[in-house]
C-alpha positions as CSV (number, residue, x, y, z in Angstrom):
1,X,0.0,0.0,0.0
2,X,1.3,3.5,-0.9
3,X,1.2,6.2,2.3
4,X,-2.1,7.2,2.7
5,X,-2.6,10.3,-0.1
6,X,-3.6,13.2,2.5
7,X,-0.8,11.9,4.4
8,X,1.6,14.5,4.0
9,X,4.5,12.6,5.4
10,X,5.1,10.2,2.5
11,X,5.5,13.2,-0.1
12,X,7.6,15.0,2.5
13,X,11.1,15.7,0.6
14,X,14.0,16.1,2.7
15,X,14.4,19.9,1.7
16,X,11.1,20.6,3.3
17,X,11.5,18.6,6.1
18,X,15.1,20.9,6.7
19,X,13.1,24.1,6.2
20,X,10.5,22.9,9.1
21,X,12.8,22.0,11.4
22,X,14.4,25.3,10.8
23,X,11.4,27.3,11.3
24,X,11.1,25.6,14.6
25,X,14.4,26.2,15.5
26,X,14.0,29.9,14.8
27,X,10.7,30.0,16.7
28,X,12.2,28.3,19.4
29,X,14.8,30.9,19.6
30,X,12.6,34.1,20.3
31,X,10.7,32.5,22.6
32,X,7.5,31.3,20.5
33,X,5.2,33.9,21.8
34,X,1.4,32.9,21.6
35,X,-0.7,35.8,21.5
36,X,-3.8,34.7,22.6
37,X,-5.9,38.2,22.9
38,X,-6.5,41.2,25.2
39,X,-6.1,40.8,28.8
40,X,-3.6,38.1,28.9
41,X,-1.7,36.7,31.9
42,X,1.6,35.0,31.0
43,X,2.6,31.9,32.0
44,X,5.9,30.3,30.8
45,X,6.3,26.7,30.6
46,X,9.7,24.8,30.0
47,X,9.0,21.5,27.9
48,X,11.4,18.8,28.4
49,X,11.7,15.7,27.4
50,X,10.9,13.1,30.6
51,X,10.4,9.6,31.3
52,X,7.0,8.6,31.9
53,X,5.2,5.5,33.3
54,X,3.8,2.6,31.4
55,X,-0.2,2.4,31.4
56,X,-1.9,0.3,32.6
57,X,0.0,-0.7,35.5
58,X,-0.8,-4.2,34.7
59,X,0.8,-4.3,31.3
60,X,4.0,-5.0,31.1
61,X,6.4,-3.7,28.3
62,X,7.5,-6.3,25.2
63,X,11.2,-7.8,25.5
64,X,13.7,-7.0,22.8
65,X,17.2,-6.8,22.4
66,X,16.7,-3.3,21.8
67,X,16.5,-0.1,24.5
68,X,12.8,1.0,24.5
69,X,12.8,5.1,24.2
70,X,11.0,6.2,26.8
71,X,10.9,10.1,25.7
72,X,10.0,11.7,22.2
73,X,13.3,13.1,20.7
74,X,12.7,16.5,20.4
75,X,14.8,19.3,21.4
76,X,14.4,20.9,25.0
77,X,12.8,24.5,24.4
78,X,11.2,27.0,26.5
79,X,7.8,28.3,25.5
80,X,5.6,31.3,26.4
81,X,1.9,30.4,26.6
82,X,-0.2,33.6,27.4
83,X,-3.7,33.0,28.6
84,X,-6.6,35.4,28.9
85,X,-7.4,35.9,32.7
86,X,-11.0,36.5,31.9
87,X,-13.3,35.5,29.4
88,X,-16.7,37.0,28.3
89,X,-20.4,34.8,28.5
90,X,-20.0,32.2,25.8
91,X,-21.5,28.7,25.1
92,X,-18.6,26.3,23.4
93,X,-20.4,23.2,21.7
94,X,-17.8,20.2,21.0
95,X,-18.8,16.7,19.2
96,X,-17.3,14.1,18.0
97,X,-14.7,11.2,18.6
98,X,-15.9,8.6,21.7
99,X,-12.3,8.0,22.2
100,X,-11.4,11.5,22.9
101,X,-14.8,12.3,24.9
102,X,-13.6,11.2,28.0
103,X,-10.8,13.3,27.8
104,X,-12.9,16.6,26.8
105,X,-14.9,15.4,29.9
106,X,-11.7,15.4,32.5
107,X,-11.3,18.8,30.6
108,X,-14.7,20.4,31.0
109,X,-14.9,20.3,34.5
110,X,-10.9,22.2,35.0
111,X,-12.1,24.5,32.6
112,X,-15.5,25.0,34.2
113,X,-13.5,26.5,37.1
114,X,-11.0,28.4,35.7
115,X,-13.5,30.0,33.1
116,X,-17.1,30.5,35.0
117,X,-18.4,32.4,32.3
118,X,-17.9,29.4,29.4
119,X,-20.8,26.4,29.5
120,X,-18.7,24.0,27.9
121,X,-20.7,21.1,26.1
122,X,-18.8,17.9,25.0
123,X,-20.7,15.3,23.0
124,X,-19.5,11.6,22.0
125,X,-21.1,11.4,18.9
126,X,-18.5,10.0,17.1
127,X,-15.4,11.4,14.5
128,X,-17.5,11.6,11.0
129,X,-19.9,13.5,13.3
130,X,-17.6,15.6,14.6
131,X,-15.6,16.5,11.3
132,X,-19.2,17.4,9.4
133,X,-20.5,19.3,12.1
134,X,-17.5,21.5,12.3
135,X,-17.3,21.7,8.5
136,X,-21.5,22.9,8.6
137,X,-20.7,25.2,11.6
138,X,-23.5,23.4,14.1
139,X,-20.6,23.5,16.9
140,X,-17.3,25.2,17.7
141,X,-15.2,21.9,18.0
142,X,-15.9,19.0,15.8
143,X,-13.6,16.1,17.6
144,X,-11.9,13.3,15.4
145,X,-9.2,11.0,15.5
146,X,-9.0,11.3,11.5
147,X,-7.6,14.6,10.1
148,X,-9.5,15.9,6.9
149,X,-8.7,14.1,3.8
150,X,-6.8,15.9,0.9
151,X,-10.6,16.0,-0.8
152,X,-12.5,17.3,2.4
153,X,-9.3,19.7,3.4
154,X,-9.9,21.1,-0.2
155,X,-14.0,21.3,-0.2
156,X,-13.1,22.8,3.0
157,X,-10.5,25.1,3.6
158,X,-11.4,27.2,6.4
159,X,-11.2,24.0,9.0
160,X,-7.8,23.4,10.9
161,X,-6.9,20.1,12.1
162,X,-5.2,20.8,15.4
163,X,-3.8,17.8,17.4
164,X,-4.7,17.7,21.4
165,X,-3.1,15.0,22.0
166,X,-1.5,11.4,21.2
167,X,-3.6,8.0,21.9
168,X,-3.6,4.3,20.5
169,X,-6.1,1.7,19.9
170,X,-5.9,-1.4,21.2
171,X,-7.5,-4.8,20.0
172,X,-9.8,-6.3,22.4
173,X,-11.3,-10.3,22.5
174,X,-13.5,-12.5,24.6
175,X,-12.4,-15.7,25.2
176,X,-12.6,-16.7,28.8
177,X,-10.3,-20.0,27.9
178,X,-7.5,-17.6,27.7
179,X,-6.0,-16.3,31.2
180,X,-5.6,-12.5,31.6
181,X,-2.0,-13.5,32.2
182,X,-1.9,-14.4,28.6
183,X,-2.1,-11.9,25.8
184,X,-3.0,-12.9,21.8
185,X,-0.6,-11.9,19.1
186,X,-2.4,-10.3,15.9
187,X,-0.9,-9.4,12.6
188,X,-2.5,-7.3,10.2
189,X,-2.7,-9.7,7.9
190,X,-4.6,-12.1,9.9
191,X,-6.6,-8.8,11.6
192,X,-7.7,-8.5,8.3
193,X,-8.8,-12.4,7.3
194,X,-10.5,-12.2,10.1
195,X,-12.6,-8.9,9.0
196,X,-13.2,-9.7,5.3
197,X,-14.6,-13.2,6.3
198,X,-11.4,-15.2,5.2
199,X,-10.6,-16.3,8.8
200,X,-13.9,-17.5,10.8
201,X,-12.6,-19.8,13.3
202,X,-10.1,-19.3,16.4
203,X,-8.6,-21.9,15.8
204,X,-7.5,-21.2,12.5
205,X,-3.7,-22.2,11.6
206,X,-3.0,-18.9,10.7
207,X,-3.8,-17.6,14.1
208,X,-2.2,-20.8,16.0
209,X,0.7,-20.1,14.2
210,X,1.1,-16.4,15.8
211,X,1.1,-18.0,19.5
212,X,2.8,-19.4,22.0
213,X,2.1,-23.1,21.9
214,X,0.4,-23.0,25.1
215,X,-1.8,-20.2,23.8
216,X,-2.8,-21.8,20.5
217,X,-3.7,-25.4,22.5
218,X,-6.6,-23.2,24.2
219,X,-7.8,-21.4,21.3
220,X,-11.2,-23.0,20.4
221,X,-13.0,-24.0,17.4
222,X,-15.5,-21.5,17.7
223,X,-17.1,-18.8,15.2
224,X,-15.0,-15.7,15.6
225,X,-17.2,-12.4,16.4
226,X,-15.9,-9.5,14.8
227,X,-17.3,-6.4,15.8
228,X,-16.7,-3.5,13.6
229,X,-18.1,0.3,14.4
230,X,-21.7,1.0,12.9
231,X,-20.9,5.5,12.6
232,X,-18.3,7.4,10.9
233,X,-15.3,6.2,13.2
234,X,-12.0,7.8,13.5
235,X,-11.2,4.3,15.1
236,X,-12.6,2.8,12.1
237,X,-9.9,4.7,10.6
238,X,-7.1,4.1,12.0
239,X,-8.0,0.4,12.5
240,X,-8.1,0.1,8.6
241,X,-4.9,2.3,8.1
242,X,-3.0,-0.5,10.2
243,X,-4.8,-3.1,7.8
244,X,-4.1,-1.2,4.6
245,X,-0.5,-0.4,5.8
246,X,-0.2,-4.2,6.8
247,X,-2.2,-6.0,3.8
248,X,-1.8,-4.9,0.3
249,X,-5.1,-7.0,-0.4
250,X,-7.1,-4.8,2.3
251,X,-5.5,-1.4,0.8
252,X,-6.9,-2.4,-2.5
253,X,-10.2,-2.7,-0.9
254,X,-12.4,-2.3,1.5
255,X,-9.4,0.3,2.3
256,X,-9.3,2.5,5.2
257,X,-12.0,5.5,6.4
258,X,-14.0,6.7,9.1
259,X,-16.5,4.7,7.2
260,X,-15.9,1.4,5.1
261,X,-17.5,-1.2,2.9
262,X,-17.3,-3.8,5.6
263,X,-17.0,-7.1,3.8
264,X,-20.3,-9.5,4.3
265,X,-19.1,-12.2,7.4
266,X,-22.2,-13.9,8.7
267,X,-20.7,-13.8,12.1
268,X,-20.1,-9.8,12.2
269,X,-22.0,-7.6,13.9
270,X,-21.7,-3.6,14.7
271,X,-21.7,-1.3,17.4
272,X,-22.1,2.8,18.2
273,X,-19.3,4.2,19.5
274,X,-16.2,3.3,21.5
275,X,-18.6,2.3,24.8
276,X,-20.7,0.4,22.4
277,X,-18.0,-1.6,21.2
278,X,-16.9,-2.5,25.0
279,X,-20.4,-3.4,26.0
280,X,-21.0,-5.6,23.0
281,X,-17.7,-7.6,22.9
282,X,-18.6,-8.4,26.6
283,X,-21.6,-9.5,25.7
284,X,-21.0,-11.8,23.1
285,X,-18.4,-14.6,23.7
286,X,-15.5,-15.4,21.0
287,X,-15.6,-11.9,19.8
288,X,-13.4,-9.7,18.8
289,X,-13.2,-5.3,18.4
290,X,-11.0,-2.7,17.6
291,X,-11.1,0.1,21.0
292,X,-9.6,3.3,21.9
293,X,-7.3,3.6,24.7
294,X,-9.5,5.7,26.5
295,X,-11.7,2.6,27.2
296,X,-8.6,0.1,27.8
297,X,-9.8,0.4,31.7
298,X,-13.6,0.0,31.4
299,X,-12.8,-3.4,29.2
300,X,-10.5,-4.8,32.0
301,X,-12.8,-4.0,34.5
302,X,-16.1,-5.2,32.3
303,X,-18.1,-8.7,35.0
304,X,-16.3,-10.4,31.9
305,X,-12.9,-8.8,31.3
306,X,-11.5,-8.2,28.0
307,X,-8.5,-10.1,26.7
308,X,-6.0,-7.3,24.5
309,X,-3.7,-8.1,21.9
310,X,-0.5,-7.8,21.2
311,X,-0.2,-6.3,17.6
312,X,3.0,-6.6,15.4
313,X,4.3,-3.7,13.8
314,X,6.4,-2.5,10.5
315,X,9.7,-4.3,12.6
316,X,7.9,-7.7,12.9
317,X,7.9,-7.7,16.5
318,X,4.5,-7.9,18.7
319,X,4.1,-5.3,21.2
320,X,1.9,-4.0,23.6
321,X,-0.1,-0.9,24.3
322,X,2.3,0.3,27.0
323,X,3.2,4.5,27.0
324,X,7.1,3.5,26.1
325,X,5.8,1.7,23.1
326,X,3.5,4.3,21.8
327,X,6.4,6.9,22.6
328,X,8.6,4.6,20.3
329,X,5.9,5.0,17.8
330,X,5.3,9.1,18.1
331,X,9.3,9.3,17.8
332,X,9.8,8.1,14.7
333,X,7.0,10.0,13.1
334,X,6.2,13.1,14.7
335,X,9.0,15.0,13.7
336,X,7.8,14.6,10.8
337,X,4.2,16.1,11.2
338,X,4.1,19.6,8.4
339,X,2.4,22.7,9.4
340,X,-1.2,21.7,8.9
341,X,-0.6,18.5,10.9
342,X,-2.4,16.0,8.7
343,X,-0.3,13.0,9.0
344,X,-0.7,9.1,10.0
345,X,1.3,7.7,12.9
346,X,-0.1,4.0,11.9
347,X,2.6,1.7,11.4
348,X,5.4,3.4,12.2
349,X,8.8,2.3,11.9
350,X,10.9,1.6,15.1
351,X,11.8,-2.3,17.0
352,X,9.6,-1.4,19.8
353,X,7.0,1.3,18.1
354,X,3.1,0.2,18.8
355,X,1.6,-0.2,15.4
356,X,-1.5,1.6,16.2
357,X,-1.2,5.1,17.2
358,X,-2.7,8.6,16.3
359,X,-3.2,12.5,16.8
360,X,-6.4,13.4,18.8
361,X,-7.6,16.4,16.6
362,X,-9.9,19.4,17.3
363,X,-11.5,20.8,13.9
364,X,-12.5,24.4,14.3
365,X,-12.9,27.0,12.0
366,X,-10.6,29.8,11.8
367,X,-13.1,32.7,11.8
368,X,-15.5,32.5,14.0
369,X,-19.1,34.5,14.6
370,X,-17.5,36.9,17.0
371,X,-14.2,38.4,18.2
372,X,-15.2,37.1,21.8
373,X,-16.1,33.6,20.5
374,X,-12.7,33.7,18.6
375,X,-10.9,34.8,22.0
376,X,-12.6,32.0,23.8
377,X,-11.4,29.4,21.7
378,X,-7.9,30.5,21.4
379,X,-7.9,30.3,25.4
380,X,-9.6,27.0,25.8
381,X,-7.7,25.1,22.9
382,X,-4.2,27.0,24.2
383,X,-5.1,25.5,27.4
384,X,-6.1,22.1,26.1
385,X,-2.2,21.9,24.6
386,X,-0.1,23.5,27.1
387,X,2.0,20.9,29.4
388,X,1.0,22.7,32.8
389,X,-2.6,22.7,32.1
390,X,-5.0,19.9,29.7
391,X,-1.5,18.2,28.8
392,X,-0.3,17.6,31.7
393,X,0.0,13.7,32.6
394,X,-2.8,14.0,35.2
395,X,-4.7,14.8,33.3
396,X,-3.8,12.3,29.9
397,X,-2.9,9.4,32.7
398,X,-6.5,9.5,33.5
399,X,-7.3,8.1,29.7
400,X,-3.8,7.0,28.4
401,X,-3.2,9.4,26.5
402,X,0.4,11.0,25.9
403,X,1.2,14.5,25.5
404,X,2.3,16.5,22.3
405,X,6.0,16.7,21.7
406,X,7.6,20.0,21.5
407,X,7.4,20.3,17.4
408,X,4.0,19.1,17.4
409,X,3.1,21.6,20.0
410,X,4.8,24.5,18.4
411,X,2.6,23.9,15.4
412,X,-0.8,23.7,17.2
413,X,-0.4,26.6,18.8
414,X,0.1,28.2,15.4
415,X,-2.7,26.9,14.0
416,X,-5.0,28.2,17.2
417,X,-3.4,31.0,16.7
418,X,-5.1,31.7,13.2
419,X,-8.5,31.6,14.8
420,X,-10.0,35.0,14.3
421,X,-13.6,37.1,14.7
422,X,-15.2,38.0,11.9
């Protein structure tokens, strides 16, 4: 499969990946100011580069011969992130992704206190929802965990794709045979004869033969579940990016989308959303379903938990959902991410890099009804990014999430920074 074709980083040449990283040197070097509107209180935050911890506790990181980065490789920079002490009476409507809902929940409230004067309405509605209501102008932040496609970014020019945050996906199953202590290895292409009908049974030889042999003597003969999203997804998405990266035969088709022709499989069945896809996997024995990271708790903790996978990435070794692995994934790519951040961080390259991995974006228009709504905006999104305040780790710990790296947070506070009144 070629790189995705709105994926910018595929067509990046090496002289324009130069001329970024030199326009973030130089905006490193006077200090990256972020004007954010009248009335502003400073606050300067140094970003570093730090170790973090592994989430969940209970997962343990894959063994390799090679170190396991536990820090995105960006250099050290300081950054002045001005805030608006005040803001006037507005109403913020946000829709959009399930797996970044929780998150804009944890958010809501922090903001609630800091800004009185905002209501603040988050909605899990789901990524194609959030990306067409921002694009008609129904709410002020459409949530997704796909960026616009060159086709939508050109029928709609006006929408920026601003990353919050980074997250994963994780592959979850029920099959109470198999002890928690025990993890399934998936490829893509078995991931994907498993969704287009090819693989029906779990104890198929070409899933036996990605176990341990203990594993694959408890893998039964029965029907295999597979649960695919019923709205527009950005887990969808990313789920078939990481097939279509992986398979050549799923790139061809169905392909990858925030909506798919799912192939016909007797045994399939669809769910709404990323608590949907928890509840029915529980539900229905020898399933299987493609989850955000924000739910990874809620399926370990279901009255039947949730087996995860171990997925094998562009390296050919199967790793876990662990922070150090999804670090491994976010340093190999994210450097590479161009000024309108549209880019896939599927499949990246890297020993220890987790295959599944992606931006959290807000959509928002950049001119919005009123200077004041535009003000409000800046504030709240500014805040959303910066390290001391919605990207801090107690916040992102809370739903596994990782924070931006220093590049990727130089150019989303850019892009908020283009959002204007009218």
């Amino acid at each position: 499969m070629k790189r995705i074709s709105s994926n910018p980083r595929s067509a990046l040449s090496t002289a324009i990946v130069v001329a970024l990283v030199v326009v973030i040197i130089v905006v490193a070097a006077v200090g990256a100011y972020i004007a954010v509107g009248t009335g502003k209180q400073t606050v300067t935050s140094t970003i570093t580069s730090g170790t973090v911890s592994t989430v969940p506790t209970t997962v343990t990181s894959v063994s390799t011969s090679t170190s396991v980065s536990t820090s995105v490789s960006t250099a050290s920079s300081s950054i002045s992130i001005s805030l608006t002490s005040t803001l006037p009476s507005e109403t913020v409507l946000e829709t959009g992704s399930s797996l970044l809902y929780p998150l804009f929940n944890i958010w809501a409230a922090a903001l609630k206190t800091a800004y009185p004067s905002i209501q603040f309405t988050p909605a899990s509605t789901g990524s194609g929802t959030g990306q067409s209501s921002a694009e008609k102008g129904t709410v002020q932040i459409g949530a997704s965990d796909a960026y616009l496609t060159n086709a939508q970014a050109s029928q709609y020019p006006f929408i920026l794709n601003i990353p919050l945050a980074i997250s994963a996906q994780q592959i979850n199953y029920n099959l109470p045979m198999i002890p928690a202590s025990d993890h399934l290895n998936f490829s893509g292409p078995v991931l994907a004869g498993i969704y287009n009908g090819s693989i029906t049974t779990w104890n198929n030889p070409a899933i036996k033969a990605l176990q341990s042999s203990s594993v694959a003597a408890m893998l039964p003969s029965n029907t295999i579940i597979p649960i695919h999203r019923s709205d527009g997804s950005g887990d969808t998405f990313i789920f078939t990016s990481y097939l279509s990266f992986s398979t050549p035969s799923w790139a061809s088709g169905p392909g990858y989308g925030t909506t798919v022709n799912w192939p016909s499989v007797p045994a399939a069945t669809a769910a709404n959303g990323n608590g949907g896809m928890v509840t029915t996997c529980e539900g229905a024995e020898y399933s299987i379903a493609y989850i955000g990271v924000s739910f990874l708790q809620s399926a370990l903790t279901q009255p039947t938990p949730l087996g995860y996978a171990y997925l094998k990435n562009e390296a050919g070794n199967y790793v876990n959902i662990s922070q150090t692995n999804i670090l491994s994934a976010a340093n190999a790519l994210a450097p590479q991410t161009p000024a309108n951040e549209r880019i896939s961080l599927v499949f990246a390259p890297g020993a220890n890099s987790y295959p599944i991995i992606n931006y959290e974006y807000a959509m928002v228009n950049t001119t919005q009804s009123a200077p004041g709504m535009a003000l409000t905006l800046r504030t709240f999104l500014t805040w959303m990014v910066a390290p001391q305040y919605g990207n801090s780790q107690s916040f992102l710990n809370q739903v596994n999430f990782i924070a931006l790296p220093t590049n990727t947070l130089q150019l989303s506070l850019a892009q908020i920074n283009e959002i204007t009144g009218p």
